[in-house]
N, C-alpha and C positions, 0 to 999 in steps of 0.2 A: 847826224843826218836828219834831216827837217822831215816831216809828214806827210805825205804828200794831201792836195784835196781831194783826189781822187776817195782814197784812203778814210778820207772824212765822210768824206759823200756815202760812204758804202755802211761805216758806222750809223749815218744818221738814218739812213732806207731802213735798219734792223731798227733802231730805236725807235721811228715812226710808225713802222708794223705791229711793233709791240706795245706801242700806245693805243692805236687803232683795237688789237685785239682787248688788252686791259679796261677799255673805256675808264667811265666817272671822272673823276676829278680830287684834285688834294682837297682835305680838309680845310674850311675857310673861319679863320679864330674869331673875325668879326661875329661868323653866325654863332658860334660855341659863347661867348661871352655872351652875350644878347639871350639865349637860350639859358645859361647861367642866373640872368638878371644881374649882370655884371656892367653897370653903365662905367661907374671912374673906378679904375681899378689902379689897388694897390697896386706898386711896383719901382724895381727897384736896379741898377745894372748889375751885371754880374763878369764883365769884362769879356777880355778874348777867351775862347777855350775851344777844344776839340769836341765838338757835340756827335754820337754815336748815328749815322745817317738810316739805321733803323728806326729811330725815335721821332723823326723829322717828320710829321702828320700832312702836314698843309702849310698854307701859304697868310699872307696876314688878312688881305681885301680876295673879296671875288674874282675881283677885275686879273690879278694875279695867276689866279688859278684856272681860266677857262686854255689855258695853251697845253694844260698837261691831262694825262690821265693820272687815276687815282694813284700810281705808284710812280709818279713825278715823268715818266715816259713825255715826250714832246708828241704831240696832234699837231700841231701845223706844218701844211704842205712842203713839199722840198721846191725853192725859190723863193718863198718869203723871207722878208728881213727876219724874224724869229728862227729860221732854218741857218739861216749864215751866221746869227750870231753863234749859236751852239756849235756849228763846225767851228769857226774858229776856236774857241773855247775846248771843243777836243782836240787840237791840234796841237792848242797850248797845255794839256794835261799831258798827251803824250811826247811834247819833245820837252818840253820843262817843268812840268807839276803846275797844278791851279792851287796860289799861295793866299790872294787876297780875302781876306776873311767874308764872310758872307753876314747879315747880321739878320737874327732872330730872336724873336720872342717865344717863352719857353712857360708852359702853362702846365700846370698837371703833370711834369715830366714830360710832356711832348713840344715838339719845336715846332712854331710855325716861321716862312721867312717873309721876311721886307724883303732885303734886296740879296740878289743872288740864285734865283728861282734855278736860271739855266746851267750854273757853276753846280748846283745840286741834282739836278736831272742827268749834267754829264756824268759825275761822279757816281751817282745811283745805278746809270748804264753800266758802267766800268766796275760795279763790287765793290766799292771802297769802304771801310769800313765806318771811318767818319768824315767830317769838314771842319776847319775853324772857322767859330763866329763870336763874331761880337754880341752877346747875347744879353737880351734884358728879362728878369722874371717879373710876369705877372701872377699877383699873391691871389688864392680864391676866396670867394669870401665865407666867413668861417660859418663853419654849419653842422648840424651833429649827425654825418653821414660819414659812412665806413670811406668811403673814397675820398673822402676832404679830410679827418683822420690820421691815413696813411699818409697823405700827400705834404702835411707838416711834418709827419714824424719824416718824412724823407728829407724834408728841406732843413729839420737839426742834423741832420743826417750827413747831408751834403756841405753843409759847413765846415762840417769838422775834416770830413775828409777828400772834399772835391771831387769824390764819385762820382758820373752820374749815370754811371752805365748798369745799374742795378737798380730794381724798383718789385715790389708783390704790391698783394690786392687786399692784405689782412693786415690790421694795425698788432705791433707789436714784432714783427720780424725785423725790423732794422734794432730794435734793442736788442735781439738774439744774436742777430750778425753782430755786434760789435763785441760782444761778451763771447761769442763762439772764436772773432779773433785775437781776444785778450785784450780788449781794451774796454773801457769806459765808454757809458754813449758819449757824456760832453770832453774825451778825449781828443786834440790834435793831432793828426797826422801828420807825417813827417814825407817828406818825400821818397825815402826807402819804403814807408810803410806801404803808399802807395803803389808802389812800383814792384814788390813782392806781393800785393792781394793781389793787381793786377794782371802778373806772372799766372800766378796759382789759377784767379779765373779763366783766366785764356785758355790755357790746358786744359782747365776741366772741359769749359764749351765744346772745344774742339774734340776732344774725347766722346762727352755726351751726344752730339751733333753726330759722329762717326758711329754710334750703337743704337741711337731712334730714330735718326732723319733731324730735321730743320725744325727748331723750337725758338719761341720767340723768345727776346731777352728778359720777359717776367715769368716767362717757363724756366729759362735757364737759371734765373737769379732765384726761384723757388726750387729745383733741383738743389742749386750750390748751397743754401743752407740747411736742405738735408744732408748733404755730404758731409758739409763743416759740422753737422750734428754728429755722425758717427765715425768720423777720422779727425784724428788733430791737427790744426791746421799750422802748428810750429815744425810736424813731420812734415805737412804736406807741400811747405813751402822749398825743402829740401828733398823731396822724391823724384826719381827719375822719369820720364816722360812713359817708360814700360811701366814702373810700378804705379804711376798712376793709373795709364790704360786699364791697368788687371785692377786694380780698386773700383772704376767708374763699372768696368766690366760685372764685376761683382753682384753693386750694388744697383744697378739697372735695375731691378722689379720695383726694389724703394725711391729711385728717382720717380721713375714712371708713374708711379703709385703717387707723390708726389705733383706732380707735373698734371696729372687728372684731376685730384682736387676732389678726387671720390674719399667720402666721408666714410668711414668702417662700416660695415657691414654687421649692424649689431642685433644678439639671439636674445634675446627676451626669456627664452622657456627652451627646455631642452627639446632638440625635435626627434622627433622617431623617424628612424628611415625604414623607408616598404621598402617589400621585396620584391624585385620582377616578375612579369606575368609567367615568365620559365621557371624561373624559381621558385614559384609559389604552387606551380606544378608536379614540378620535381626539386624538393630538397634538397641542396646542395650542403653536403660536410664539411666545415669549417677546416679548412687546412693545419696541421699542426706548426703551431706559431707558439715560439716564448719571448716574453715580450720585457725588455732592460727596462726599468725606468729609474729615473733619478731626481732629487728632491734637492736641489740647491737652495740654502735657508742664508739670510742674512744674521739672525740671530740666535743665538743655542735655543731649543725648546724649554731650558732651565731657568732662562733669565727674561725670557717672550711670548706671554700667551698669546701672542701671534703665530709665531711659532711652534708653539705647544697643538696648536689646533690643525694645523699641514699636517704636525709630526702623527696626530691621531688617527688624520685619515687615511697616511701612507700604510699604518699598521691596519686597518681596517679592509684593505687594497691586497694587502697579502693574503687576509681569512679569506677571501672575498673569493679571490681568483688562484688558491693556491699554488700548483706548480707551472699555473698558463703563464705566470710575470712572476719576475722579481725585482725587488726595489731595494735601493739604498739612499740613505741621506747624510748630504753634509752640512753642517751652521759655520757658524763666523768664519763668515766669507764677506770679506772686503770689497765693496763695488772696483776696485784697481784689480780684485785676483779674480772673479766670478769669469772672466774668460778664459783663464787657466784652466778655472773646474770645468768649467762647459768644454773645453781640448780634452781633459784627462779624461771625462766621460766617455766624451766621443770615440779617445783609443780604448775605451774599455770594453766599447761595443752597444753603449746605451743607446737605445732607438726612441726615445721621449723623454726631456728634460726638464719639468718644470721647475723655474725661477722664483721663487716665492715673493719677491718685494720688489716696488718698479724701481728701485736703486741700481736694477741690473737689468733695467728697459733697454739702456744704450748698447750695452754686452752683449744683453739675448739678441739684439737686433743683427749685430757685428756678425755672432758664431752663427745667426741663422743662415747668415748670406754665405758664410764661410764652410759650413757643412749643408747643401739644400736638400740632404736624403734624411738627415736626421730631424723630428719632430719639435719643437720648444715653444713652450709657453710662457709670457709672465704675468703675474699678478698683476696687473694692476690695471686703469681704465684709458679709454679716447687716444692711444698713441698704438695701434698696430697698425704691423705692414703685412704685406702677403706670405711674407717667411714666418713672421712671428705672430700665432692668437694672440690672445689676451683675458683675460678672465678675473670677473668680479661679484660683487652680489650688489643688490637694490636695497643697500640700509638704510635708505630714504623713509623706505615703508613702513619699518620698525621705528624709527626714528619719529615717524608721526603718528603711529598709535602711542610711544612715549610722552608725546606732545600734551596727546589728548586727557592721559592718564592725570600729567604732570596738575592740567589743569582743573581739576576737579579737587585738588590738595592744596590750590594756594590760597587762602584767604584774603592776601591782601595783593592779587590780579600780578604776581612780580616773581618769574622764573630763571632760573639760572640754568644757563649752558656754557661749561667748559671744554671747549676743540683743542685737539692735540695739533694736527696741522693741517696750512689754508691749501687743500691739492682736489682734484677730482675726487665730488663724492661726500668730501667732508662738508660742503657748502650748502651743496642740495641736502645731505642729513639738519642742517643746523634751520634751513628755513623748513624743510617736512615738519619739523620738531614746532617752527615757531606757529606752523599754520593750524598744525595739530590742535596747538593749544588756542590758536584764536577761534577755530570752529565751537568748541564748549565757552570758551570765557571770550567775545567781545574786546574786552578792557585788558587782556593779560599782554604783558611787555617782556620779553626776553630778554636777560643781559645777557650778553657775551662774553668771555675772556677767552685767554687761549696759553696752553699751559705750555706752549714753545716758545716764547716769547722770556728769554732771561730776564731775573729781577721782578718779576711780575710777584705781586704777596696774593695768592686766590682766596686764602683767608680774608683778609680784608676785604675783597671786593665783594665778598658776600658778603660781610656784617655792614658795609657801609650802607648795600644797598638794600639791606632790610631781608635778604633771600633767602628761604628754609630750602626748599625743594629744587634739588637739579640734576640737571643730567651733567654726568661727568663722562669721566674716558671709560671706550669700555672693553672689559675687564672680565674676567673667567672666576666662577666662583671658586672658592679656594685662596684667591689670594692674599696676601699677607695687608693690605691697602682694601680697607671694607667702602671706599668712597667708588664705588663704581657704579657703570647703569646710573638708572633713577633712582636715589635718592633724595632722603628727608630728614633734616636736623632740627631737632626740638627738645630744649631742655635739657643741654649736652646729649642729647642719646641722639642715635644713629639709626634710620629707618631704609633696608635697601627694598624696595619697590619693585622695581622691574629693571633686566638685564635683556641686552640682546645675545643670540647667542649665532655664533655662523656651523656650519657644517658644510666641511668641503667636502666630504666624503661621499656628498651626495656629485657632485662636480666632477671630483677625479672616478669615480667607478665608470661614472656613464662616458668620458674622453678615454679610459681603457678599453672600456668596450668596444666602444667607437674603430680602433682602432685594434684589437683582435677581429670583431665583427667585417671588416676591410671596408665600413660603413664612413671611416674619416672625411673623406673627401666629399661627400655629400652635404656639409656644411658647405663648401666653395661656394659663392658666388657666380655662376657660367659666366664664360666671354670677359670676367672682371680682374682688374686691378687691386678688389679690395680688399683690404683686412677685416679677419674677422673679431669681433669685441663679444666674448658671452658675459652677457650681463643680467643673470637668474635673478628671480623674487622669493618672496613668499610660498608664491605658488607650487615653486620647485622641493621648495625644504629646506634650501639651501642657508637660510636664514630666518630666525624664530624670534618670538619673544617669549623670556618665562617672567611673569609679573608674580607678587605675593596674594597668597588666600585672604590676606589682612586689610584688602581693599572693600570699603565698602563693596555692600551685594548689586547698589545699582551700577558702580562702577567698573564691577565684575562683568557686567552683562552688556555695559558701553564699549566694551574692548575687545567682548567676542564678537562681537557682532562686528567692528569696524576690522577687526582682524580676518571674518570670513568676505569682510565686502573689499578688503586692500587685493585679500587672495584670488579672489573669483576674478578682480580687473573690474567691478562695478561702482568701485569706490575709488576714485585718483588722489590723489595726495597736491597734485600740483594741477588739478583743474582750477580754472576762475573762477571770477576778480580775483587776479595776483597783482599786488601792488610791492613794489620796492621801497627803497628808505627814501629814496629822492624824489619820491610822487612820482615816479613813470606808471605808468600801466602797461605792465608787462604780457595779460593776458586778459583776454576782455571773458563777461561773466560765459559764453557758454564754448570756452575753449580750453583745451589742455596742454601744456608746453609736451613736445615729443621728446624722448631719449634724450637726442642728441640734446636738445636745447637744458633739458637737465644736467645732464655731464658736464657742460659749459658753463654751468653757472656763477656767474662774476658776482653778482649782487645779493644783498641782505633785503628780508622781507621788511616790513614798514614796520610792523610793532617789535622787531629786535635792534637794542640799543647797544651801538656797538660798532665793530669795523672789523675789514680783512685785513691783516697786519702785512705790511711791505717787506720785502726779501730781506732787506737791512736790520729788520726788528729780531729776526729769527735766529736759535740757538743753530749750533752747527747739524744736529742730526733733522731738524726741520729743511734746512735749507738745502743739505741733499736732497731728500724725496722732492722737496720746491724745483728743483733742478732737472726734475723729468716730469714733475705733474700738477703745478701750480695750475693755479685758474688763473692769473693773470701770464697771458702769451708770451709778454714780454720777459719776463723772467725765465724762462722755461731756456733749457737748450738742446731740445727736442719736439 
């Protein structure tokens, strides 16, 4: 049965109403190129395809766009030739489908059209999800901005797999997506491949879409690889439309969390929480409370003075707080079983779980969402959600009175630093270390190696390069391996200098407290999404330095001093001129990089010779922790 034009008419009066109320106009890509400084632009066809009719911005010329408002709606009167050609055009969508392709130029991931302006305005009225068009991309011209960046990495991206209905704002998520779905970035897609991501995204939107409201498709494509971060996407592509709803259901805080793009919420220094002006009146009794806690270790304390150092503070935890907690720890726990333990806790009645290694970021994230009455922390930096803290120390700080020390020992301006692995934290220690030492010596040059890297001889790299003195991994005294901290090799003998030393014990007392005291939740952030990151200094305890009495006396007096001015916060380790290896200038002379920009640290300082080793370089126990806290985005799949 045919349409009638009545029918039409009555479509087009809503459509004109709600162009009139929308006002403005599509975006016009003449002006966007021109504003670019885009005169000949690369470009290149990319045939027919289904282009997603949210992406569709604007039109190509001005001239184009003055008949629409901003959200493609028709402005022109009912009677004009513009008015009848669109009813036709809905008449022919709804008794036959609008087939003839439309053709667009497609910029930045957004579409502008040449021809077909009214086939897209009907289709816009009507919800439809896309259009085909004959589409040409035009290339931007290269430039060293995040959004130009991202917009290659999408277009390796889109090669391989003819996406183009997913797009973020951060370089480095399209290698995450393709490794989050088992593939290679310069992997081919196949058409099943296709056709299962596609599956799996649709459901998720529509799920997602049905728990927050209406998100745009770079909201939802940064939602979807957090999800592909904490669900496998080989279960996901076989779960039922219910066992997804209760996953997206779930994980709602982390999408959201997500989808804001609010940065952690990070404590610097422990904070004391006041008491209320009633309470401070009248003293209220602390309710009788005992309190579970549990120590989940990736490594025995026997074989990890990593390990060893948690293990000290949980027994420090029971003197502490006698019969108010009790605590128990378990080691060698496999990032595949760490969910189990965090279940078996849970039935056990544990009400605070701390995770010791971010090898079990993903897992604590999973049980947090999965238990949200139960507390959990994990070690490590820059990836918490609302369900899960996070906690670390600032060995940044230590790591640049090292620097300083280092420098005062080398006669001939040339230090060595050996990193265990390239993840948050290690980065920012390795240039504190290098700046440390450029503030006393000018001339001094840091090598670098890195002792995760198979096949690497670190002997040699020190006898090649002439290097007595360096900071190596560090290491708890007592060990069987006397190459730790700062040291100094001269004349085969063995000088250890200076060690860092951590104390969580200052960390875990005051988070019990916190939480016997019913003071937890005073860390939240009000009204927010954010996770919290405690990341203590000096200033707390949390982290020291013990150096040797064998230090010259002026050198003695160069370390307390910069150790009282790192503490007090009048002395920054990463204030300016910060210069990188590639001559940027990172930070000019009277600025200092924030937290955040520390934790993030990609780059080596200019006098350390050397590089961040790539994910490929790395031994298999590197490339786990890489897997949740590299500093390069791309690697990471979380």
């Amino acid at each position: 049965m045919s349409f009638t034009a009545s029918g039409a008419a009555a479509h087009y009066e809503k459509a004109y109403a709600a162009g009139l109320k929308q006002g403005g106009a599509p975006a016009v890509l003449t002006d966007i190129l021109a504003a670019d400084n885009v005169s000949y632009p690369a470009q290149y066809p990319l045939g027919v395809m289904q282009i997603p009719l949210e992406q569709v911005a604007g039109t190509y010329t001005k001239s184009r766009s003055d008949s629409f408002s901003s959200g493609f709606y028709p402005k022109m009167e009912e009677g004009s030739e513009f008015a009848d050609k669109w009813k036709a055009l809905c008449r022919a969508h709804l008794e036959e489908g609008i087939h003839t392709p439309v053709k667009a130029y497609e910029y930045m991931n957004l579409y502008y059209i040449v021809e077909g302006n009214k086939r897209v305005s009907v289709l816009k009225y009507f919800d439809a999800d896309s259009i085909a068009a004959d589409v040409t991309r035009i290339m931007p011209p290269i430039a060293d901005t995040e959004a130009v960046r991202v917009n290659y990495e999408y277009i390796d991206f889109f090669h391989q797999t003819g996406i183009n209905y997913i797009y973020f704002r951060t370089q480095g998520c399209f290698h995450r997506l393709m490794r989050l779905v088992g593939k290679s970035f310069y992997e081919t897609w196949s058409d099943d491949d296709r056709a299962d991501f596609n599956s799996v995204y649709t459901r998720f939107r529509t799920e997602l879409e049905h728990e927050t409201g209406h998100c745009s498709y770079i909201e939802a494509s940064t939602a979807f690889l957090t999800f592909l971060a904490l669900y496998d996407y080989a279960e996901l592509k076989n779960m039922s439309v219910t066992d997804l709803r209760d996953l997206v259901l779930k994980s709602v805080s982390a999408l959201e969390l997500a989808i804001s793009g609010e940065q952690a919420s990070i404590r610097l220094d422990p904070s004391e929480a006041k008491a209320g002006f009633l309470q401070a009146l009248i003293p209220v009794s602390r309710p009788s409370l005992h309190l579970r806690a549990a120590f989940l270790q990736h490594k025995s304390p026997e074989e990890s003075g990593w390990s060893r150092s948690h293990e000290r503070a949980r027994l420090h935890l029971q003197k502490v707080f006698g019969n108010e907690i009790s605590t128990f720890s378990r080691s060698g726990i496999g990032p595949d079983e760490i969910g189990d333990a965090v279940k078996e806790a849970v039935s056990d009645g544990t009400d605070l779980i701390f995770t010791t290694s971010s090898v079990f970021l993903k897992e604590s994230i999973r049980s947090a969402l999965e238990y949200p009455t139960v507390k959990i922390l994990n070690c490590s930096l820059n990836k918490p959600q609302k369900a899960v803290r996070t906690y670390y120390a600032r060995m940044y700080e230590v790591k640049f009175l090292m620097g300083a020390i280092a420098a005062t020992l080398a006669e001939n301006h040339r230090l060595g630093f050996i990193a265990d692995f390239p993840i948050y934290g290690t980065i920012a220690g390795i240039n504190a270390f290098a700046l440390g030492a450029q503030m006393i010596d000018p001339k001094v040059k840091v090598y670098l190696n890195w002792s995760c890297i198979e096949g690497v001889d670190l002997n040699a790299f020190l006898w090649e390069n002439e290097i007595s003195v360096i900071c190596g991994k560090d290491s708890e005294l007592g060990t069987q391996d006397h190459r730790y901290g700062l040291y100094r090799i001269s004349e085969g003998s063995l000088w250890n200098i200076a060690v860092p030393v951590w104390n969580w014990s200052v960390f875990y007392e005051k988070i019990i407290r916190s939480v016997l005291d019913g003071t937890w939740k005073s860390d939240e952030p009000k009204g927010s999404t954010q996770g919290i990151n405690y990341w203590w200094g000096m200033s707390s305890g949390i982290v020291n330095l013990i150096y040797s009495r064998r230090l010259p006396t002026g050198t003695l007096r160069l370390v307390r001093s910069l150790r009282d001015a790192v503490a007090a916060g009048t002395l920054h380790p990463f204030s300016g001129p910060l210069l990188s290896q590639d001559g940027r200038v990172r930070k000019g002379v009277s600025e200092t990089l924030s937290p955040e920009e520390i934790i993030g640290i990609d780059w080596l300082a200019d006098n350390v010779i050397g590089s961040i080793p790539e994910a490929s370089e790395l031994d298999p126990e590197a490339r786990l922790l890489a897997d949740y806290q590299s500093v390069r985005t791309g690697e990471t799949i979380l």
